[in-house]
N, C-alpha and C positions, 0 to 999 in steps of 0.2 A: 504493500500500500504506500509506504513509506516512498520507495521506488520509484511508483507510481505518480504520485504528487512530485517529487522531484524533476523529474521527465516533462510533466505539466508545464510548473513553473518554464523549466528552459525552454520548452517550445513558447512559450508567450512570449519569454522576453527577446527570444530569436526577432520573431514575427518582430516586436517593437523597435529592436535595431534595424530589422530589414525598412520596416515604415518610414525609420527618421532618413534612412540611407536614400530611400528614395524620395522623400520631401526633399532634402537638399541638392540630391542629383536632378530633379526635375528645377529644382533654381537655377541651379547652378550654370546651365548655359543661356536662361532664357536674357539675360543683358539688359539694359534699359527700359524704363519707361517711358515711352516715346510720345508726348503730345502732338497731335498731330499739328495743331495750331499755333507750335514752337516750334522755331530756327536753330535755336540753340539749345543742346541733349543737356538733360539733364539727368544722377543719378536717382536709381528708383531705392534710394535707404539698404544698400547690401545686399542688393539680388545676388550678386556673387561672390557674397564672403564663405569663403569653408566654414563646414559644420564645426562646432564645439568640439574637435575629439583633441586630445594629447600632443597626439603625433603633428596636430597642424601647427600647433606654436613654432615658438624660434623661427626657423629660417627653413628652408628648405623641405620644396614639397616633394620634395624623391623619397620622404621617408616615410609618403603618404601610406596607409596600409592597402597591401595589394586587393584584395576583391574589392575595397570602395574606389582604388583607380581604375581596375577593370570594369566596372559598374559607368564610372563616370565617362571611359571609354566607349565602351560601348553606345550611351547616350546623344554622343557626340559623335559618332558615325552615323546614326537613325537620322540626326538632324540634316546630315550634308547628305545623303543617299536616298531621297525625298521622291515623288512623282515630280518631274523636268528637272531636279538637281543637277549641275555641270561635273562629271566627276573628277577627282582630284583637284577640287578647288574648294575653296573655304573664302569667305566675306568677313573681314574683322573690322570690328568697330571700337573705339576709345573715348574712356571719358574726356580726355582733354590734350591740348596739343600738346603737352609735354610725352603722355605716352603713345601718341598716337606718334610724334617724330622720334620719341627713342625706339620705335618696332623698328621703325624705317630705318634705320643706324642699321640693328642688328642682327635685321631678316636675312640677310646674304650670308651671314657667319652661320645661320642656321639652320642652312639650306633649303631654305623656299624662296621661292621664285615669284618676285613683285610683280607681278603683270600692270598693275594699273592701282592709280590712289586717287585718291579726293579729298581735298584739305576742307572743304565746305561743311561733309559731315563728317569728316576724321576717319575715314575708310579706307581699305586697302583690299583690294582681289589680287588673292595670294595663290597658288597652283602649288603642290605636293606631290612628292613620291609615296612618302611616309608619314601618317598619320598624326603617329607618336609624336613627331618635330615640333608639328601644331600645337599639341596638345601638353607638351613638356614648357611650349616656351610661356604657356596660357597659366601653368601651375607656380611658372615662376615670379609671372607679373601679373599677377590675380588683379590688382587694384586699379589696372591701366585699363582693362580691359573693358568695354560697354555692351557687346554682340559679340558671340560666336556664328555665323548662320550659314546657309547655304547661297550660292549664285545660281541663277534660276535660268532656263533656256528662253528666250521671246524671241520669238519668229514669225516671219510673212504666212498668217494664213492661209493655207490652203482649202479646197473645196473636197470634201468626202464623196468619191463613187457612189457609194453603197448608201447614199442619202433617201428618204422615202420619194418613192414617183407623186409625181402631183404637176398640170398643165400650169406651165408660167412663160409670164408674158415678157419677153424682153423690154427694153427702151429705145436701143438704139442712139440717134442724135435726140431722143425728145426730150431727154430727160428734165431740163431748164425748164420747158414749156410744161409739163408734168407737174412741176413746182410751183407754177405761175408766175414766171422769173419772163416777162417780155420786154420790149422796147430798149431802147438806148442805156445798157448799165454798161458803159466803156467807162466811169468813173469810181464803179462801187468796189470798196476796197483800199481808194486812194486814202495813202498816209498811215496804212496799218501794214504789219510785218506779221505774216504767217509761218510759224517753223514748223518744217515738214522733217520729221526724226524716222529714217526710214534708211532704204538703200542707196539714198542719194539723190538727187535730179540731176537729171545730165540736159546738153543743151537740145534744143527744142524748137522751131520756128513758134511753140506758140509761147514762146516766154522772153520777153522784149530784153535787147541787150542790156547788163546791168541791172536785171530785175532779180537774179538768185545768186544769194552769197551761199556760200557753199563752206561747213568746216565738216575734215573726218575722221570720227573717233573710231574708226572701224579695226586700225592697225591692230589692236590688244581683240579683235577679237578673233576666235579660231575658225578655221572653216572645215565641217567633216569630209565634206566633196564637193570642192569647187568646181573644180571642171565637169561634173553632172549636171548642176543645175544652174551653173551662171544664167544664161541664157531665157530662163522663167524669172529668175528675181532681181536681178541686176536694173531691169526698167521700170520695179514697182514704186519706187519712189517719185518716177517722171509721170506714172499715173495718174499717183493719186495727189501730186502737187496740181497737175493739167485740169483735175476737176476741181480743186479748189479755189483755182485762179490763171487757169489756163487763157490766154490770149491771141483765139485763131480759130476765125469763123466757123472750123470745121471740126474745134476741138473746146468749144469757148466755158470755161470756168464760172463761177459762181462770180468772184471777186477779183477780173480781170486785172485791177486799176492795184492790186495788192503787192506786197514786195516781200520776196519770198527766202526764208535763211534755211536753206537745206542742210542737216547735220545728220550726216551720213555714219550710222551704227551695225546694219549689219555688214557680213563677209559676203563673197559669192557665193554662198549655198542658202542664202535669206535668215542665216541667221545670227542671232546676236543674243544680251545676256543681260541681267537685272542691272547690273552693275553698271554696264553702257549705256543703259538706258534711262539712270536715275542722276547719270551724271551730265549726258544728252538736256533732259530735263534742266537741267539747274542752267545749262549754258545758255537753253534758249532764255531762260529769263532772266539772267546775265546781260544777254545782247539784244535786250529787247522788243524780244516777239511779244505779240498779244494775244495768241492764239496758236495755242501749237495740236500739231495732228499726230497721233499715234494709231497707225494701222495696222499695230504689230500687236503680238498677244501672248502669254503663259499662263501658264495652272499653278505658279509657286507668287505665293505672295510676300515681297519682299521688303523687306522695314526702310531699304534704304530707297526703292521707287514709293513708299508710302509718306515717307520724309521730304521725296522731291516733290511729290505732288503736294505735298503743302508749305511747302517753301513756294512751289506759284500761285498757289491758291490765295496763299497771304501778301504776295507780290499784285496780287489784282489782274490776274493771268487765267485762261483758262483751258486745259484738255480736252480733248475730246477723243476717244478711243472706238475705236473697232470691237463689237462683242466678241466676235471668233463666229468663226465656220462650222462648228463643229459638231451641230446640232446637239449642243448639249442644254441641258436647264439652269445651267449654271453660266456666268460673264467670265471670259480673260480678263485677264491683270495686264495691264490696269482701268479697263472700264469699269472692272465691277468697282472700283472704291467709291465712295460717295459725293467726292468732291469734283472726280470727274464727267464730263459728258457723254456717256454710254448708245453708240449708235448698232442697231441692228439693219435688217435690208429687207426689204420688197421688192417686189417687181409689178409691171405696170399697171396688175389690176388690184391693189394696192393689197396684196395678198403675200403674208410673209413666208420669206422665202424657206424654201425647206433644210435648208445647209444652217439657216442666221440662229445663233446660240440666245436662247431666251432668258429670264430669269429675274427675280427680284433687283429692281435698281437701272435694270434699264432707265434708258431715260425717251428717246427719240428713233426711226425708224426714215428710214432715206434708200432712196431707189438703190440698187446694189446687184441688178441683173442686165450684163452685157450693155453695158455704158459705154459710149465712145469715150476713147483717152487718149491721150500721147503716147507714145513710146521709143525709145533710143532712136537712131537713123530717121527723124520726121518722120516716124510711121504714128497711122494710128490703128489703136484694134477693142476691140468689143473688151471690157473689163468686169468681173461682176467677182462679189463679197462685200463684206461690210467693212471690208479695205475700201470700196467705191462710195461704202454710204456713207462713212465719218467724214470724207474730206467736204462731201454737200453740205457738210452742217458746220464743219468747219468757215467753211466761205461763205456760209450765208452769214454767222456771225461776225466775220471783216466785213462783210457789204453792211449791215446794220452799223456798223460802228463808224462807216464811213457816209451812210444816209443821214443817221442822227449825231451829227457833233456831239461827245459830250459824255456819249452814251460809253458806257464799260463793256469789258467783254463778259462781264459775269448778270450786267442787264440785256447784252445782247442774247444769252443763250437764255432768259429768261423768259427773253418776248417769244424765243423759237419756241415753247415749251406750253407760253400760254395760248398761243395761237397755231398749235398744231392742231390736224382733224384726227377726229376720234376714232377709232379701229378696232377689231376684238370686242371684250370686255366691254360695258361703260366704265371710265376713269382710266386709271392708269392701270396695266396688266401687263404680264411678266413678257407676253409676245410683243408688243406693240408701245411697252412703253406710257409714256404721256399721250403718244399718237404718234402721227405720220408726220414730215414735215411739210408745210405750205406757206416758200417765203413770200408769195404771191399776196396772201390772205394778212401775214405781219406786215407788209408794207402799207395796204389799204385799210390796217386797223382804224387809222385815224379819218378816212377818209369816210364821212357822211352818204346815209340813205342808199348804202349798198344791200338790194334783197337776196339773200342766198342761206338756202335750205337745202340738205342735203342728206338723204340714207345713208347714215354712216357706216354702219354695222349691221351683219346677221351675225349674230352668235349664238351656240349652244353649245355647251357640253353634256355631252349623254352619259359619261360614265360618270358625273358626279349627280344626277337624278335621283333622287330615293325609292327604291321597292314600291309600288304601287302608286306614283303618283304619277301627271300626264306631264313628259316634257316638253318644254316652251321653246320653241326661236325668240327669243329677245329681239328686237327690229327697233334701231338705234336711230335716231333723228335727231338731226345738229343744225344750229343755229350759226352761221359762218357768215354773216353779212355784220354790218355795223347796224342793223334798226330793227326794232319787234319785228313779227313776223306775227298777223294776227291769221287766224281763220283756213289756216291749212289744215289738209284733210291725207290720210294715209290711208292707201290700198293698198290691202294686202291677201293675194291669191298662194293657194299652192294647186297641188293634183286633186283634191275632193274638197276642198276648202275655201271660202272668203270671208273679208271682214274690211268693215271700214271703220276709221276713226277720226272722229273732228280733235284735233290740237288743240292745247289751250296755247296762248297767246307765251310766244319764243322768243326772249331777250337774245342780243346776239351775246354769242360763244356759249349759251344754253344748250345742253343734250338732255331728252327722254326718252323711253323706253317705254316700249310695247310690246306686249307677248302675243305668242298666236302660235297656238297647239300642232303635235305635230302624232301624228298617226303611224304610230310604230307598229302597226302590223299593217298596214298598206306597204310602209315603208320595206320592210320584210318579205313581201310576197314579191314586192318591184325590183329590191336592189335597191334603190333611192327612192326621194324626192325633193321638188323643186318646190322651190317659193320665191314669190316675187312680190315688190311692195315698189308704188311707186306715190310719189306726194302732187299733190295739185295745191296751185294757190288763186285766190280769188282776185284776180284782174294785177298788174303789174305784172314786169319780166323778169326772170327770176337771172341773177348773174353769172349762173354756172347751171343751164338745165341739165347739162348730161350728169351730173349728179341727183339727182330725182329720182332716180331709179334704181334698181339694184336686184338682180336673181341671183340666185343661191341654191345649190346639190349639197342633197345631205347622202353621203355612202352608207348603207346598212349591213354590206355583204364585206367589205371592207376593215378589219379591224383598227390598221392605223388612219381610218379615217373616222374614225368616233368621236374625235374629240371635239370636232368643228364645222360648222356648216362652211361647204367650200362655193367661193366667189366667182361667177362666170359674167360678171355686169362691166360694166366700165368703170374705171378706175375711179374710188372717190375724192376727188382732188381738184381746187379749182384750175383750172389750166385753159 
């Protein structure tokens, strides 16, 4: 018995050592507390002081006890060995210059290899043979230390094959017009500086002599196979600057009149790394952009691109990123952060695309299917992802900053946001955002006694329906003019079905909703059905009729088309 209870006890207090071993090792690498809406790091009260034991006193962590350095090791591999981790490379961070420049001294005696620093946030992207090196010199100078972390992979989007099928509409040259972006804007953009942080822009008949300054951080970065894929990524940077503010009738940008600082971060195989990318950031607003584009994207979230976006964000600067291609429900880094402006893609019948990564925090939604663009040798060629759809929102907020004197870039993405049309969901949802964008509708905000009403939306989702109840199509109606809108009337047909409904009176940028039942065992026995709703109004022209209308196929034989009524109508957009 006696035995017994002895046996007890030590297994408790094992467990108890193991516990504290692992509180401290879970501190132990996590480094600073980082405000986002601080410049300067500050310590977070002894995240990384060594546990209480013996052995740490005095001097010298060599005589750390072996299982809690192996412990500690092993911690500190999980961290750099991450989903996109770079391997053999490690991110160090310092509380302050003094140990942030004595690493620098004595990294070379150490045997790692400095590839690149940053004295802004006290950084260093360090590359390794051997682990240990890291991790020896980290035990030695505990107190200098701020972050241990990983460097993360950001690369040129690609478009996934094996994406689900669904009919989508190109653009072509219309895209501008799609937008409602007409007449004479050869000035919008004048006096604003767009940074385009990419593969670079090369020169261009549509980009006027002396309009793109050019720096390149790309040298520290590595290439797996360049010579495989130069050739795809090498001109995505002249892309997606051409849409932003491309200048050539046949290739023409948002904000022509704009001046463009291209800081060129990946290698020729499109890609590049948090590190490039957060110090990319800091240069453009450094050198005075007002609006910088990221079309690049990763799955690791990184303290020091989380630092640079708030060192612009408090600069009065603002991001705008590419969700990714990837069809996932989740945002690349760095659109999903909060501070930036998150753009996914459509195509022409304002139906989101099947590639564009959805997800909480989106923000905005811009044409993204076979866009014309520039490309190296004055070619141009059909472009599409939501590499295509950020630089459109990009430019539109230089063209706003250059329409309205005065106005900031953090009110220019503000007006895109309130004056976008509504999509999806009513309000904002995870596909679509705030909505679509319509710079067309932002510029005529102010402009008096414009009528325009328009079918936003069909939506349903069927798999979130309850057991026994009848599901609805939601049939979404927006107010997009500047004046009420009294006495409009919705029709709305499907395959055994009508109904009509009088409006009540529609402040403009107002959205309502209407349901109208949907026959799931018709729907079953057919394969689909079709619904169609269109609005009438009582005497005036309405300023955009082909929005008035709108049919919609719902798939029932179809699994992954459950989730949505799919859009066969014209595109809802003033244009």
């Amino acid at each position: 018995m006696e035995e017994k209870r002895t046996t007890m006890w030590a297994g408790l207090a094992g467990l108890l050592v193991l516990g504290i071993t692992l509180f401290f090792a879970d501190r132990m690498f996590k480094g600073l507390n980082f405000d986002r809406k601080q410049t300067e790091l500050a310590p977070s009260g002894g995240a990384l002081a060594m546990p209480p034991h013996p052995q740490n006193s005095g001097s010298p962590s060599n005589e750390i006890a072996v299982p809690f350095t192996n412990l500690l090791l092993e911690l500190l591999k999980s961290k750099l060995e991450g989903l996109g981790a770079i391997s053999n490379e490690v991110l160090l961070r310092f509380r302050d210059d003094d140990g942030y420049r004595a690493f620098l001294a004595r990294a070379r005696g150490l045997g790692l290899n400095v590839i690149d620093s940053m004295d802004s946030l006290r950084s260093v992207r360090v590359g390794y043979s051997d682990l240990n090196d890291v991790y020896k010199d980290y035990l030695a100078n505990k107190d200098d230390y701020g972050e241990v972390g990983a460097n993360y992979q950001v690369n040129i989007p690609g478009i996934p094959e094996n994406r689900q099928a669904q009919i989508e509409i190109p653009f072509g040259a219309g895209a501008l017009g799609w937008l409602g972006i007409n007449g004479d804007t050869s000035l919008w953009g004048d006096g604003i500086t767009i940074a385009v942080l990419d593969s670079g822009v090369q020169p261009h008949l549509t980009f006027a002599e002396n309009r793109v300054r050019s720096i390149d951080f790309s040298q520290s970065v590595e290439n797996s196979d360049a010579t495989a894929v130069a050739n795809d990524s090498e001109g995505h940077g002249t892309a997606v600057a051409s849409i932003a503010a491309g200048d050539n009738p046949n290739a023409q940008g948002v904000a022509p009149a704009a001046d463009i600082l291209s800081i060129k971060i990946t290698g020729a195989d499109g890609m590049s790394d948090s590190f490039t990318l957060a110090k990319a950031i800091i240069e453009a607003v450094d050198q005075g952009a007002d609006v910088i584009n990221v079309s690049l994207g990763s799955y690791g979230d990184s303290s020091l691109v989380r630092d640079a976006v708030a060192y612009a964000t408090d600069a009065g600067k603002v991001i705008v990123a590419a969700a990714g291609n990837d069809t996932y429900s989740e945002l690349a880094f760095p659109a999903r952060y909060e501070d930036v402006i998150s753009v996914g893609a459509v195509d022409a019948e304002g139906q989101q695309l099947s590639f564009s990564n959805s997800g909480e925090g989106l923000d905005l939604t811009a044409p993204g299917l076979d866009v014309v663009a520039a490309w190296p040798g004055d070619l141009l060629i059909d472009f599409s992802g939501t590499s295509a759809s950020a630089p459109f929102v990009t430019g539109s907020i230089a063209a706003l900053m250059s329409i309205y004197p005065g106005t900031t870039a953090i009110e220019a993405a503000q007006m895109l946001e309130t004056y976008s049309n509504e999509a999806g969901a009513l309000g904002a949802d995870a596909a679509f955002g705030e909505g679509i964008l319509d710079v067309g509708r932002v510029v005529q905000h102010d402009t008096p006694g414009i009528t325009d009403v328009a079918v936003a939306s069909h939506y349903v989702d069927l798999a979130s329906i309850p057991e026994g109840e009848t599901p609805m199509v939601d049939i979404i109606v927006e107010n997009r003019g500047t004046t009420i809108v009294n006495g409009a009337t919705l029709n709305i047909t499907s395959d055994n079905n009508s109904r009509s409904y009088a409006l009540p009176a529609l402040d403009p940028g107002e959205a309502i909703v209407r349901e109208f039942p949907i026959d799931t065992r018709l729907g079953e026995a057919q394969g689909d059905l079709t619904f169609s709703s269109e609005l009438t109004l009582p005497g005036g022209q309405d300023f955009s009729p082909s929005d008035n209308s709108r049919t919609s196929v719902i798939l029932f034989n179809d699994p992954a088309a459950d989730a949505a009524a799919v859009d066969t109508s014209a595109a809802a957009s003033d244009s």
